[in-house]
BATIKOL-337955 format. One record per residue (C-alpha): residue in three letters; y, z negated, x. Coordinates in steps of 0.5 Angstrom, whole numbers, padded with zeros to 4 digits, always signed. Example, Ala and Ser with C-alpha at 12.3 -4.5 7.8 and 13.67 -1.06 7.14 Angstrom:
<pts>
ALA-0009-0016+0025;SER-0002-0014+0027;
</pts>
This chain:
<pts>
UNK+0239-0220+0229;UNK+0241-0223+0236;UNK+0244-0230+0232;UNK+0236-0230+0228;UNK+0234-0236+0232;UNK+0241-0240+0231;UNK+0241-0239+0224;UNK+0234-0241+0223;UNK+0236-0248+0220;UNK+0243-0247+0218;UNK+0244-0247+0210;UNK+0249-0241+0211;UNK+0244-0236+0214;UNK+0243-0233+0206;UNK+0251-0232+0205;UNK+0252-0230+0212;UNK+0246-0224+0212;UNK+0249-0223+0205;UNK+0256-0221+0207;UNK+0253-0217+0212;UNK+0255-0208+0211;UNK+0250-0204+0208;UNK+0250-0198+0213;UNK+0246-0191+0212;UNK+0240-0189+0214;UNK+0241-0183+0213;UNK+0239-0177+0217;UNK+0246-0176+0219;UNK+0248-0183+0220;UNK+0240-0186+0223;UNK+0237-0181+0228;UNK+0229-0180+0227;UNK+0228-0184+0234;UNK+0231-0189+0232;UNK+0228-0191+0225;UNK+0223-0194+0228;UNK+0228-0200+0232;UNK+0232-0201+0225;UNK+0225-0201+0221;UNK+0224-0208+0226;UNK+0231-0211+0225;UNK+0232-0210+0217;UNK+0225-0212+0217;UNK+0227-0218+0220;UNK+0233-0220+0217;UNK+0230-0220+0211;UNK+0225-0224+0212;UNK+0230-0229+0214;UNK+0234-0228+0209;UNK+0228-0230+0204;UNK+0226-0237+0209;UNK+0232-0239+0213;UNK+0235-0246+0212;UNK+0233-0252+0212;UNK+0233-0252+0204;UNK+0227-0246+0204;UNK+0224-0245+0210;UNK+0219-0251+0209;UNK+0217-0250+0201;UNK+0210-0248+0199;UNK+0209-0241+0203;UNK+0209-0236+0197;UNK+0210-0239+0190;UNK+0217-0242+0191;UNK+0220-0238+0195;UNK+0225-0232+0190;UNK+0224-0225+0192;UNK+0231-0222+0191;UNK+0235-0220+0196;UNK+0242-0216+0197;UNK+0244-0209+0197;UNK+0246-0210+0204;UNK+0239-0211+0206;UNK+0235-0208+0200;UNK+0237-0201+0200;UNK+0237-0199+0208;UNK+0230-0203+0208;UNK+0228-0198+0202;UNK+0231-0193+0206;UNK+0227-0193+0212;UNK+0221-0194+0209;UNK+0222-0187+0205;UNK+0223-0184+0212;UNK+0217-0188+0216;UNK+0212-0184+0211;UNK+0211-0192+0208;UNK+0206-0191+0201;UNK+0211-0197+0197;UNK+0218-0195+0199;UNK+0220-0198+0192;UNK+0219-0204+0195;UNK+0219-0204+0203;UNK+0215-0209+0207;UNK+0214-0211+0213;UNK+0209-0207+0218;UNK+0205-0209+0223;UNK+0210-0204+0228;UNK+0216-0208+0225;UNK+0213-0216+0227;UNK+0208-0214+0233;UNK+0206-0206+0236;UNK+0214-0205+0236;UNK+0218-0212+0237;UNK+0217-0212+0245;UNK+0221-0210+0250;UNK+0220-0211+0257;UNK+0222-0218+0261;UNK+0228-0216+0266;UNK+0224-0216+0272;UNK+0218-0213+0271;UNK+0218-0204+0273;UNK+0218-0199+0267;UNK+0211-0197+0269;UNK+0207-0205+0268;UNK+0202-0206+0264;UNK+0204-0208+0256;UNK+0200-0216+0257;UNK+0204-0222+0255;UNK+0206-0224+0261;UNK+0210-0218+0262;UNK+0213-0219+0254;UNK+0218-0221+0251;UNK+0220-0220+0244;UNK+0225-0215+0242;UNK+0227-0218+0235;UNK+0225-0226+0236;UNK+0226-0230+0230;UNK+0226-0237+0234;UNK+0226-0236+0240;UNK+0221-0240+0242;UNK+0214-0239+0246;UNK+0210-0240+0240;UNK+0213-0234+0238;UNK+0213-0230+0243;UNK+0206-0231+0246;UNK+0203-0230+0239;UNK+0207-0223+0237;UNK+0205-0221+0244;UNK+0198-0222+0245;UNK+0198-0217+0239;UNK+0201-0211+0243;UNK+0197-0214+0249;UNK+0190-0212+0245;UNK+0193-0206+0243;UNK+0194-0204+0249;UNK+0188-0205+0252;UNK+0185-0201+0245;UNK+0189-0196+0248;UNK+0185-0192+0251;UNK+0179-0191+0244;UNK+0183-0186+0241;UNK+0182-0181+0247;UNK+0175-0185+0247;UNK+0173-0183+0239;UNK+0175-0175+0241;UNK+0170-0175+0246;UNK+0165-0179+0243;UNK+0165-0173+0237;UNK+0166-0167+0242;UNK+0159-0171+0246;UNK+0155-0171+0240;UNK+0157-0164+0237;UNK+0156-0162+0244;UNK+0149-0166+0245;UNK+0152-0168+0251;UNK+0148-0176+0252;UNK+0152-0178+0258;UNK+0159-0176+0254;UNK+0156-0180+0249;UNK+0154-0185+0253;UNK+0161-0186+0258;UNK+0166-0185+0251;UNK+0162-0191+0248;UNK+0163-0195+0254;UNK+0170-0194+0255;UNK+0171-0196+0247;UNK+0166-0203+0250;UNK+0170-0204+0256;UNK+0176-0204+0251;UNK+0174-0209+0246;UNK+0172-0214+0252;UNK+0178-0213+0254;UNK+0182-0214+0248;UNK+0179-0220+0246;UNK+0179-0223+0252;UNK+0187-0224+0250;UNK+0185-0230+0245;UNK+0182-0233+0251;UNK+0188-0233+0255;UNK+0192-0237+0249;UNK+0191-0244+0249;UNK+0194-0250+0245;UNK+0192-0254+0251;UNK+0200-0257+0254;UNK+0201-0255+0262;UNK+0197-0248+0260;UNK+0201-0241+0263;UNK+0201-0239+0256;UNK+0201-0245+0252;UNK+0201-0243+0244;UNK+0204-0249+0242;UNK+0200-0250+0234;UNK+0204-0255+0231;UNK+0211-0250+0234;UNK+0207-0243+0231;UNK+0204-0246+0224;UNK+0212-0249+0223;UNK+0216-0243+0225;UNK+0213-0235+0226;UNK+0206-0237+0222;UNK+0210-0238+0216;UNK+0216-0233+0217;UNK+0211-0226+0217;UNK+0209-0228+0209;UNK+0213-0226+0205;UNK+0215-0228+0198;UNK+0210-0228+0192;UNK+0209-0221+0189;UNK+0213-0217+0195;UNK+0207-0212+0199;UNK+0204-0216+0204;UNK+0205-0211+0211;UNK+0203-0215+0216;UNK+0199-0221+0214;UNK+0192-0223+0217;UNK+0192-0218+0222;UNK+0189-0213+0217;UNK+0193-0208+0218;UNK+0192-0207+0226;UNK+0191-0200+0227;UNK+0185-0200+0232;UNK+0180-0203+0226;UNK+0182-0197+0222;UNK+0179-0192+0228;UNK+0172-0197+0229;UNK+0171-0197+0222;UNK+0171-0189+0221;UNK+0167-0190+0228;UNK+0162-0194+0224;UNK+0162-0191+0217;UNK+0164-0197+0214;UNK+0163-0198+0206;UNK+0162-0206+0205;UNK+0168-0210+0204;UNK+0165-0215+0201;UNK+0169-0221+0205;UNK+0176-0223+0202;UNK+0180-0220+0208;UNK+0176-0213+0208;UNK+0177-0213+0200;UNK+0184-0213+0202;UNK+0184-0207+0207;UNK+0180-0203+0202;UNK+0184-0204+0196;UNK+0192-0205+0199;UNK+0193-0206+0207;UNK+0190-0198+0208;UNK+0197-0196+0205;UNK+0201-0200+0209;UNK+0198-0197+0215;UNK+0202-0192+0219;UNK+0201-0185+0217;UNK+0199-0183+0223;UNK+0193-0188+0223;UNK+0191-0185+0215;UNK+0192-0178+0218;UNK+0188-0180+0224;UNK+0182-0184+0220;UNK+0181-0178+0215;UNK+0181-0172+0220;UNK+0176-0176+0224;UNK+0171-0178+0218;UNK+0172-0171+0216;UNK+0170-0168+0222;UNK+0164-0173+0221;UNK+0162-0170+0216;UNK+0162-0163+0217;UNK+0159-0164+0224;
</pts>
C-alpha cells in the first residue's frame, strides 16, 4: 500500500500486485479491530490493480476497463465484506468508510484530541499522494465530522416530541441546523484558485482520485457520487422521505442502501420504526 503512489504510472503495477500473498481474513488470523483498516487497504489495491499504469488509467472511465482480479486481491476482499456485514460479498466493493470516513489519520503534529478538519488530515492509504487527493477525501471526514453531532440530536428531537417537550424540540433541531451550516460550509474552504490554503487543484483531482474511486463496469459502485454518505440516510428517516425521483436519488434507493454500513441501515430502520409507533 506505501508503494501506490509510486506505481501509479508504472505498466508493472498489475504483475506487482499479482504476485502479491494471499493472506487469511479469517477470525484466527485478522482480529475484529482490524477488519476495518484492511477493508481500506485491499480496497485500495484493487482499484489500482484495475487503473494503474500508464496503459489503463486514462481509458474511458467504466466500458474499458476489465473486471478481473487475482486471487490475491479477490478472496481476502470477499472475505472482508463477509465479515463487515456488507449485502454484496460475492462481489465486494469499495465503501465510503474505505475511500473516505476511514482512510485518514492524524498529521504528525497535530494532538490526539484536535478536530477531524482538513487541515489536521492526511489520508491513511494515499493512492497518489497528491493535495488533490488529500483535500478531497478529507473534506468528507471533515463534513462528518461536523454531522456528528445529529445522531445524538435525532434521539433527542424523538424523546422531545413523544414527551411534548417544544424546547427539546426546538434546541434538537438547532443543533441538527448548526451542524449543517457547518458541514457544508467545508465546500467553501475548497478552492481551485492557485496560492489558496487549500487548493484543490481540478485538473490534478479530475485526472487522478476522481477517476480512481469508480471502478470497472458491472462491479457494485460502493462509493461513487457521495450517495452512500451516512449522514443522508438519518436526514432522510428524519424527513420521512419517499420521492426519489432524481438520477442520484434513484440510485440510493434501489442499490446504494445496501452498500451502506450495517450500522446506519439498523440505525435508520429503528428510528423509522420508532416514528411510527410514536
Amino acid at each position: 500500500a506505501r508503494e501506490l503512489p509510486r506505481l501509479f504510472a508504472s505498466n508493472a503495477t498489475q504483475r506487482i500486485l499479482g504476485d502479491l500473498t494471499t493472506l487469511s481474513v479469517e477470525p484466527d488470523a485478522l482480529a475484529d479491530d482490524d477488519l476495518t483498516r484492511a477493508s481500506v487497504v485491499v480496497s485500495a489495491l484493487g482499484h489500482a490493480y484495475w487503473r494503474f499504469g500508464v496503459e489503463r488509467f486514462f481509458p474511458q472511465r467504466i466500458t474499458q476497463v476489465p473486471t478481473e482480479l487475482p486471487a490475491c486481491i479477490l478472496e481476502p476482499w470477499s472475505g472482508l465484506a463477509r465479515r463487515l456485514g456488507r449485502r454484496q460479498p460475492d462481489r465486494p466493493f469499495q465503501s465510503f468508510y474505505d475511500l473516505f470516513l476511514a482512510n485518514y489519520r492524524l498529521a504528525p503534529t497535530v494532538q490526539a484530541s484536535a478536530p477531524r478538519v482538513i487541515e489536521n488530515l492526511r489520508v491513511l492509504v494515499p493512492s497518489f499522494g497528491n493535495e488533490a487527493e488529500r483535500i478531497f477525501y478529507m473534506s468528507f471526514v471533515e463534513m462528518h465530522h461536523h454531522f456528528a453531532p445529529v445522531v445524538g440530536a435525532l434521539c433527542d428531537l424523538g424523546d422531545g416530541v413523544q414527551e411534548h417537550d417544544v424546547s427539546r424540540v426546538v434546541g434538537a433541531l438547532e443543533r441538527i441546523r448548526v451542524s449543517f451550516v457547518r458541514a457544508t460550509g467545508v465546500w467553501n474552504k475548497i478552492s481551485a484558485r492557485k496560492g489558496s490554503a487549500l487548493y484543490c487543484d481540478p485538473v490534478l483531482w479530475s485526472k487522478t482520485a476522481a477517476i480512481l474511486g469508480v471502478p470497472p463496469e458491472g462491479c457494485v459502485q460502493g462509493a461513487t457520487s457521495g450517495a452512500c454518505a451516512p449522514v443522508l440516510y438519518l436526514m432522510d428517516a428524519l424527513l420521512q422521505r419517499s420521492d426519489y425521483s432524481s438520477h442520484y436519488g434513484q440510485f440510493m434507493a434501489q442499490r446504494a442502501r445496501d452498500m451502506v454500513a450495517p450500522t446506519v441501515r439498523l440505525t435508520r430502520t429503528t428510528y423509522l420504526f420508532a416514528r411510527s409507533v410514536n
